[in-house]
N, C-alpha and C positions, 0 to 999 in steps of 0.2 A: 569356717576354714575346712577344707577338703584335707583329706589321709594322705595325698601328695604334696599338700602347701605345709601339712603337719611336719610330713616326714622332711621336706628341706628344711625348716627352721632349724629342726632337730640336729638335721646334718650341722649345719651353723653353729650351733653350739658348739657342738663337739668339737667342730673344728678348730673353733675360734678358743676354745679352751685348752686343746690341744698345745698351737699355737703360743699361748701365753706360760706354757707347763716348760716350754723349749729352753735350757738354759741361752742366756746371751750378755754377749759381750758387748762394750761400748764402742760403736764406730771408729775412734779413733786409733780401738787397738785391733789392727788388722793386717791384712799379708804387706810385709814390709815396714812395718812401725822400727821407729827409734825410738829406745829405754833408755832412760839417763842411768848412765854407770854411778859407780861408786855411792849408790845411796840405794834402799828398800825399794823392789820396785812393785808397785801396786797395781793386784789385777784384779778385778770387778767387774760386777753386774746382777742379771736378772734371772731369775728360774722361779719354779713353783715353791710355794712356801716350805720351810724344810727340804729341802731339795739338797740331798747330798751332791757338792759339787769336788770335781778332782782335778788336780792341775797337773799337766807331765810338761816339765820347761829342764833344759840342760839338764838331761839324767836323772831327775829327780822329782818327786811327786809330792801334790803338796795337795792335802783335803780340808774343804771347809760343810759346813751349810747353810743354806738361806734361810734368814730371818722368816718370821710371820708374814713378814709386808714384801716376802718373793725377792731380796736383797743380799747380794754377798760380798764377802770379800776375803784379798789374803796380802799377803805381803811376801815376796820371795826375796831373797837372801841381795849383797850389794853383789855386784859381779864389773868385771873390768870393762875395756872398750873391747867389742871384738861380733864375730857373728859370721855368717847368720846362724841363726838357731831357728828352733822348731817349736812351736808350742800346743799342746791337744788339752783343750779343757772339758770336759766331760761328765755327762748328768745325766737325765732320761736321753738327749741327744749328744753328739759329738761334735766337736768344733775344732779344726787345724788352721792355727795362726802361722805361715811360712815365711822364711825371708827376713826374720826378725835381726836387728843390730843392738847391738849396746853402743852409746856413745854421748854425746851432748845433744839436748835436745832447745830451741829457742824458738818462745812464743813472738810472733812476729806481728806488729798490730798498730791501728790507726784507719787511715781513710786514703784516698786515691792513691796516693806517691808510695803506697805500701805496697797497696793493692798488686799497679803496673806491671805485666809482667812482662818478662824478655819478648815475649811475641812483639808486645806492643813497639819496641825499640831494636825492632829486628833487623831494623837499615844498619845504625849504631854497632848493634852488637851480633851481624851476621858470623865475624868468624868464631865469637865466643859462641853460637849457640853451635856452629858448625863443629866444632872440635870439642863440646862437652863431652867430658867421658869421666865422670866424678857420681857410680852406682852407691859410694858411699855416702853422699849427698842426697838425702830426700826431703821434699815437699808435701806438705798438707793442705790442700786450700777449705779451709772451714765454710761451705756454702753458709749463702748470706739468710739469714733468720733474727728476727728479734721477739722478744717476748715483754708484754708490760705488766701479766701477772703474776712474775717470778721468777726464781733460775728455774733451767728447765735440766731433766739429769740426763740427755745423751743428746748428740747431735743428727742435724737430721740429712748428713751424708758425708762424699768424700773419699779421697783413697790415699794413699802417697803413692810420690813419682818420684823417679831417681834422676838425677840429674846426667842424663847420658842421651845425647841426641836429639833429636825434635824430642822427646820427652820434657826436654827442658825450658819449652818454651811456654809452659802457663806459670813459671816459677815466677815469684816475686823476683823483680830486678835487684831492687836493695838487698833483699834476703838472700838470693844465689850470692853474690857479689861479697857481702858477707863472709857467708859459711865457703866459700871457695878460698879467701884467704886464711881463715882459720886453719880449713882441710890440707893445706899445702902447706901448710905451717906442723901443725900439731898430727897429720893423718889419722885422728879420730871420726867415726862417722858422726855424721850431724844429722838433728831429725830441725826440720823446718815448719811449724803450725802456723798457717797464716790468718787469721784472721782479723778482717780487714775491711771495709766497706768506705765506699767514695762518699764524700760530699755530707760527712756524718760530725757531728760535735761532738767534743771531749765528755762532755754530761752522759750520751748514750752507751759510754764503756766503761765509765764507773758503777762499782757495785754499791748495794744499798749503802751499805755501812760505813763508807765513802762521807758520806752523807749525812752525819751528825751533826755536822753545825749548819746545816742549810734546810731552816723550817721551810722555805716557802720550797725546796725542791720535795723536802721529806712529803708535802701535801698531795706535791703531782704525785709522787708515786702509791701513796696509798689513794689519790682517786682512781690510778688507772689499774688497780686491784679490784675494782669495786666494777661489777658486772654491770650493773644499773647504769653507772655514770658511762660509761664506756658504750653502750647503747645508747641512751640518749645524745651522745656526741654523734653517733652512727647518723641518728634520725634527723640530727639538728644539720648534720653536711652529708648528705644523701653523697654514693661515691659514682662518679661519674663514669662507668663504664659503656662500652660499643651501644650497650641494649639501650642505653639511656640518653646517650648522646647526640646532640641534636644534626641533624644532616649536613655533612662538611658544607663551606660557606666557601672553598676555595675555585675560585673560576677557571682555574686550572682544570682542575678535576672535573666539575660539575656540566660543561658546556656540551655541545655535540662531539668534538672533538678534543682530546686531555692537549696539554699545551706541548709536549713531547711527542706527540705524534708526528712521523713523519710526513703526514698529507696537511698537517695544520697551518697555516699562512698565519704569520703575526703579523698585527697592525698595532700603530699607535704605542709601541713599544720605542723605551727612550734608550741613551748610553748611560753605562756604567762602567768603572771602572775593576779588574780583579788584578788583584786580592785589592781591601778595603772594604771597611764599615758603609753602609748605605746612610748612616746618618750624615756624614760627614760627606756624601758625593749627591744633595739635596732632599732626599728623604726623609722627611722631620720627624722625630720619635714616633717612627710604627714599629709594634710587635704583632706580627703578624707573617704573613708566607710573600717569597717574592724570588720570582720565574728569572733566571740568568739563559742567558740560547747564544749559541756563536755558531757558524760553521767553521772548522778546523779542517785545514789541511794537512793530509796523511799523506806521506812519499810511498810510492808505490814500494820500497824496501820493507815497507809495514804493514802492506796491506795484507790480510790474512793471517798476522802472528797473533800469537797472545802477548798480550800489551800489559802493562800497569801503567795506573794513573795516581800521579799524588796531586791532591788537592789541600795542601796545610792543613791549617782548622779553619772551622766553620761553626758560627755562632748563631744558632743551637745544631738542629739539625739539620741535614741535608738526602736528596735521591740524587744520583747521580745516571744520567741516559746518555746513552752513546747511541744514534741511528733507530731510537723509539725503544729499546731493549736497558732497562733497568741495571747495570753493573755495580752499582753498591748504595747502601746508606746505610746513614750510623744518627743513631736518636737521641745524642747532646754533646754538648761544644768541646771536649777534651781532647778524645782521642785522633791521633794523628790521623788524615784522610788515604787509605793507602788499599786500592781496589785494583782486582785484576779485570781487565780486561779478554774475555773468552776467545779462542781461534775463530776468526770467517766472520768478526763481525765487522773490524776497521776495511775500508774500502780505498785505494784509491785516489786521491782528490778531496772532495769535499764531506765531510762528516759532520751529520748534528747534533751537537753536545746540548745539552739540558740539564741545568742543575734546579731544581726545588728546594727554598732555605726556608726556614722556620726559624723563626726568632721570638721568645716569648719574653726577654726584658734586657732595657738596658739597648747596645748597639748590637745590630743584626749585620751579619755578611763573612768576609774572609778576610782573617788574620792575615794582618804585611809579614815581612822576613820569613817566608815560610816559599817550601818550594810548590811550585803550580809546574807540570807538565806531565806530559805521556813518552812513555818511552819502550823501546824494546833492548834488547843485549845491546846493537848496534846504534839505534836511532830515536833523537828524544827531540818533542816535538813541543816548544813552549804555552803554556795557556796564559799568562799573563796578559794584559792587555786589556782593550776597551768592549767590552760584549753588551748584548741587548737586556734589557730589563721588564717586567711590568708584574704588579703588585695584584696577586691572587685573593689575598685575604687579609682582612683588620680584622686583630683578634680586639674582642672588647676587653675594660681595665679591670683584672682583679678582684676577685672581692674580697671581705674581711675573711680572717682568720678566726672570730670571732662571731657565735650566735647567741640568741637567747632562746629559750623554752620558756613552756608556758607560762612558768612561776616568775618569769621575768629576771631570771640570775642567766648572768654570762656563762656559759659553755666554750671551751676552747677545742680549737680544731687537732685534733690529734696524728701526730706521723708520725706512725711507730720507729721509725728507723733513730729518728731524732729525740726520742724521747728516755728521760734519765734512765740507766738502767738497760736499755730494751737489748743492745748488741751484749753488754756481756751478760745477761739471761741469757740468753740463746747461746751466745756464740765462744764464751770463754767459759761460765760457769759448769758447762757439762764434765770439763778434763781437769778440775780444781787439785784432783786427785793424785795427777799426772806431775812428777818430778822436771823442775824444769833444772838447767841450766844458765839463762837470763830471760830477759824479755826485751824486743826491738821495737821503739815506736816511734813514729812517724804521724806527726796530725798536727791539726793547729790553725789550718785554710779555714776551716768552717765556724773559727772562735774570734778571726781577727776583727768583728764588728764589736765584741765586748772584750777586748784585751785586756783589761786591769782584774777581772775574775779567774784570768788562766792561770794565773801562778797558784791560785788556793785550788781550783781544779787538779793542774796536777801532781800537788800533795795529796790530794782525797784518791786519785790514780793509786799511785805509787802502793800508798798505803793502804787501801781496800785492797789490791793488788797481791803484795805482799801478806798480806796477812789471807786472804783466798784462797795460795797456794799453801798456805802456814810455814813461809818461807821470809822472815824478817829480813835478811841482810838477801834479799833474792836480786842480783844487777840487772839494774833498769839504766838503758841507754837509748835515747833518746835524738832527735836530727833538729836542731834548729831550723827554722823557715829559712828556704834560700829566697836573694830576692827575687823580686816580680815587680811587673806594672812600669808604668815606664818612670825613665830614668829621672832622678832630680839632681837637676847642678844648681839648685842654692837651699840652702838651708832652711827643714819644713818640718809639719808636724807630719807623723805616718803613726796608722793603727797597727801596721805590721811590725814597724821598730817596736812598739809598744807590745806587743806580742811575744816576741823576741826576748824584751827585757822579760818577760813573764815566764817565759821557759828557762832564762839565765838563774829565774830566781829558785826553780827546784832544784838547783844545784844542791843546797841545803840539808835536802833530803840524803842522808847516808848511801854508799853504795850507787851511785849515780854518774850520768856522764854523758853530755852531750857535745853532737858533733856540729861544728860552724859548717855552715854551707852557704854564707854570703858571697861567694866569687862561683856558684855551681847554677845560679838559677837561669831565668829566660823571661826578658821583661813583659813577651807575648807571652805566655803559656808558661802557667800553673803546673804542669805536668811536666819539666824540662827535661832533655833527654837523657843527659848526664846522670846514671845510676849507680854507673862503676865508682863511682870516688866517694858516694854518697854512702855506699854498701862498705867501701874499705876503711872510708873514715871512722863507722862503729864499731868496724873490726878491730883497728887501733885499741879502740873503747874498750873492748870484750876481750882480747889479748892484755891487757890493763887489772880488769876488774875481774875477771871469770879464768884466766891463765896467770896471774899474778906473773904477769913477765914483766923487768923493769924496762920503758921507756915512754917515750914522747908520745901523748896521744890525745892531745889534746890543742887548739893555738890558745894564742894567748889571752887571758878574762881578767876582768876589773879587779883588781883586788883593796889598794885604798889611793887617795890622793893628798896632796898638800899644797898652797898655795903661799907662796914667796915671792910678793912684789906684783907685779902683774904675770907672772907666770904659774899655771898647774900644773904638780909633779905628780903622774900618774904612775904607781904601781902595781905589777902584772903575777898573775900564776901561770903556771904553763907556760916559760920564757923559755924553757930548752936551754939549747944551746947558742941563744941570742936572738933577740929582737934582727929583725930586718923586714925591708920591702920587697916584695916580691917582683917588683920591676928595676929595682936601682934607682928609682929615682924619690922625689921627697915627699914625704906624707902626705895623703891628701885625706879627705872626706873629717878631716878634725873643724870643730865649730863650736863658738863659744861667744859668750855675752854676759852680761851685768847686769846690775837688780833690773832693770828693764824688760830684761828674758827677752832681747831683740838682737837675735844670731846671727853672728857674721863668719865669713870661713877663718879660719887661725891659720898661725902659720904652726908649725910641727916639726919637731927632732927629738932621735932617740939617741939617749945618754946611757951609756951601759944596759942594764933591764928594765930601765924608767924610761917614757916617753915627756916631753916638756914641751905646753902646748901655751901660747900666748898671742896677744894681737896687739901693737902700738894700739890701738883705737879705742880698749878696754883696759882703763888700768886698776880697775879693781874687777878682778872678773868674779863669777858667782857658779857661773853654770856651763860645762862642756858635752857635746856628744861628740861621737865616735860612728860613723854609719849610720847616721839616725837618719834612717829614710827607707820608703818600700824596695826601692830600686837603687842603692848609692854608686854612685858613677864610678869609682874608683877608691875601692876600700882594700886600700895595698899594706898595712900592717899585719906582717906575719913574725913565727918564729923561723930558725934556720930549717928546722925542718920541715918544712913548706906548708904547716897548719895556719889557718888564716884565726885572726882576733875575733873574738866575737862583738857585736857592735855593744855598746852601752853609754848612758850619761850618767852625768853629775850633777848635783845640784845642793850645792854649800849651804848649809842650814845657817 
């Protein structure tokens, strides 16, 4: 090594020592943080070992110093709602926290319907985003990270945003919607932490300790501690990235000409219909890519504007070409289709649209009830209809999720997102420290293959939860599954009722409260639009359980039943101020049967706060549900003030 390779090392050191000697703060308390009043508020972090640290927060100065292991902390006095304030913490370096609020702060958490934020639903809610003006409303979004060998102690990004203007549009939907009716209610500032990940199980936000009764989850998580085993999983499912992956097989792509080319001539190209699945319009179960082309007619009113195209959903993903030039794509099946089209490129007359679909399981194409067209201010141009089709690519089936190694033991494939533990390491365990207010969650999609587990799931929630923040009685509110999938008009089994029942059952858990959202969902999409009512209904919740203010906040839930004759008398919590329908007219979605367990619809009336459900055809009945379906056509039992029941059955021992 040369006196110049010496001397940079050296520099490196120093540097990197330097660096580390920096006092610092944890990410999440930064310019604009929300501190929850009325309790100790806790500020922490990092500096050199011993490291005299000083705090100057409202007037007052508060000294600590850092442990052996380069760790501090303090505690500053409770203080009311109010702000902002200024905070300078200060050691070998200085650090000014600006902007700061005292008020309620809520952990906001789950998977996609959390996630969503107002952009996404910007058609819906253009005037709300247009006329936010709520600077004492702020968002956190927790960038998405998981860990499998531990909590980890800081996060690794992030900022808040105030809910004022297009600022407000990466805000959680539910979450804004939420804290807006609290804020108009109560005018305290809200701080919003979202953390949130799509498409993610209940098992990956619970914390270890969660997890005392569950040997076989206690195993995964101390293998995926274990360095060794976590490589050899590496080795055993090599990960398939660009370097490694074999040369696209799409004929689209691959040919002299891309299929989107405007010089390209199609041939032997058949009909299809849009919107619609291609299994269903002769396509026999392909996952794989497949080429949509129409030419569209453009009124010259539109030639040369900028355009938007909505295209629904699209099952997976989709490119979207207008005239051989790329205007959008989006790389799996949720989010709404919703692309601008740029000035100068619509022409005229004839335009070639080209869509590219990927489909990796299941039916591939375009969601029905969903809008297809192009449009400008004045002029909107329909895409619906019959366009050309032909099939780019068959992806081959699958393979296990499971290898062996040498030794001949099964190795399992590991995803960290989905795996116990991994989001709250990362994503909740860094702010453990941080005073909350309550907590918001939303999840459940990703469990409803094993529904009969979620109910113990989310007690090991709640209460690893709970006890993380060292906050027992901390309110946890909750959103029931709305429905999905399509509709059923007679009487079935569904894994989502079943789900359902399993969330009805953390009732249980102290300090608790979930919101029904069976009349809110969308039997296409998972992701439905309606946020507003979904975000006010936990506000009810949270107004309830976190404002101790008395009222209705809840619709109606099972409470016991009794059978007289052939008729069952069911009674309700959360009846308000009176049972009713929400249409005027007579009960529907009630279904009941005999030792047989062979359901037929019932007939239904409500008698004062009891409902009384019978069928001439059943005269000893045994077992009743209530919505018991992924999709129920018509689950019109509410209380007066317009909270929907939540679904549930019986079943007479």
């Amino acid at each position: 090594m040369n006196r110049l390779q010496v001397l940079i090392v050296a520099l490196a050191f120093l540097l990197s020592h330097t660096l580390i000697a920096q006092v610092k703060l944890p990410k999440l308390i930064s310019d604009g943080v929300v501190l929850q009043r009325d309790t100790k508020i806790p500020v922490w972090g990092w500096a050199s070992p011993n490291e005299k640290v000083t705090v100057h927060f409202n007037n007052r100065q508060y000294k600590t110093k850092a442990t052996n292991d380069g760790t501090w902390n303090l505690k500053l006095p409770k203080m009311k709602a109010g702000g902002p304030y200024t905070m300078i913490v200060s050691g070998k370096n200085r650090i000014e926290i600006k902007d700061i609020l005292i008020g309620d702060v809520w952990l906001c958490s789950g998977q996609s319907n959390m996630v969503h934020q107002l952009n996404i639903h910007d058609v819906r809610y253009a005037d709300e985003i247009k006329t936010a003006n709520y600077p004492g409303i702020r968002h956190y979004a927790v960038p998405r990270a998981t860990s499998i060998s531990g909590v980890q102690d800081d996060l690794e990004g992030g900022n808040w945003q105030k809910a004022v203007g297009e600022e407000v549009r990466p805000f959680s939907a539910v979450a804004y919607f939420f804290a807006k009716k609290i804020y108009e209610k109560h005018h305290i500032p809200i701080g919003l932490i979202n953390a949130s990940v799509g498409g993610t199980p209940i098992e990956a936000w619970i914390a270890e300790e969660g997890f005392k009764s569950y040997p076989d989850i206690q195993k995964i998580i101390v293998e995926n501690k274990d360095t060794a085993f976590v490589n050899r999983q590496k080795r055993a499912f090599p990960k398939q990235d660009e370097e490694s992956s074999p040369t696209p097989l799409d004929k689209g792509l691959s040919g002299k000409k891309t299929w989107y080319d405007l010089t390209f001539t199609p041939k032997n190209w058949r009909k299809i219909n849009i919107p619609g699945y291609w299994e269903d319009q002769g396509i026999k179960d392909l996952n794989g890519v497949v080429w949509y082309r129409r030419e569209i007619e453009i009124p010259p009113s539109m030639a040369g504007k900028k355009a938007r195209v909505f295209l629904g959903r699209i099952v997976d993903a989709d490119e979207l070409y207008i005239n051989g030039t790329m205007v959008g794509k989006t790389t799996y099946q949720y989010p709404q289709r919703r692309y601008t089209v740029p000035e100068n490129l619509l022409k005229a007359g004839k335009n070639t649209f080209v869509i590219r679909v990927t489909n990796y399981n299941h039916k591939g194409g375009f969601v029905t009830v969903k809008p297809y067209c192009i449009f400008t201010d004045k002029d909107t141009v329909d895409l619906k209809g019959y366009w050309d089709y032909k099939v780019g690519e068959v992806f081959k089936p699958q393979g296990s999720t499971f290898s062996k190694n040498s030794e001949d033991t099964a190795i399992r494939k590991i995803n960290p997102q989905n795996e116990p533990t991994a989001l709250f390491n990362a994503m909740v365990a860094p702010f453990t420290q941080f005073p909350l207010k309550g907590i918001l969650w939303y999840q459940g999609e990703s469990n409803a293959g094993q529904p009969e587990k979620y109910a113990g799931y989310m007690h090991a929630l709640i209460g690893s939860w709970q006890q993380a923040f060292d906050t027992p009685d901390l309110p946890f509110i909750y959103a029931q599954l709305p429905n999905f999938m399509e509709v059923s008009y007679l009487p079935s089994e569904s894994g989502w009722a079943e789900l359902r029942e399993s969330q009805f059952k953390a009732l249980s858990v102290p300090n608790t409260a979930m919101t029904v959202n069976i009349d809110l969902g969308e039997w296409n999409d998972i992701h439905p639009d309606n946020k507003k009512d979904v975000g006010e209904r936990m506000a009810l919740a949270g107004l309830k359980l976190a404002y101790n203010e008395d009222l209705v906040y809840s619709g109606p839930l099972y409470r016991e039943h009794e059978i007289k004759g052939n008729k069952v008398i069911i009674s309700f919590d959360h009846t308000g101020s009176g049972l009713t329908t929400n249409d005027n007219e007579a009960l529907g979605e009630f279904a009941i049967a005999g030792e047989d367990r062979q359901f037929i619809w019932a007939k239904a009336k409500i008698e004062g706060d009891k409902v009384v459900v019978w069928s001439d055809d059943i005269p000893k009945p045994k077992y009743v549900r209530y919505a018991w379906a992924d999709n129920p056509d018509n689950p019109n039992l509410y209380n007066k003030e317009g909270l929907p029941a939540s679904p549930f059955r019986i079943e007479e021992q």
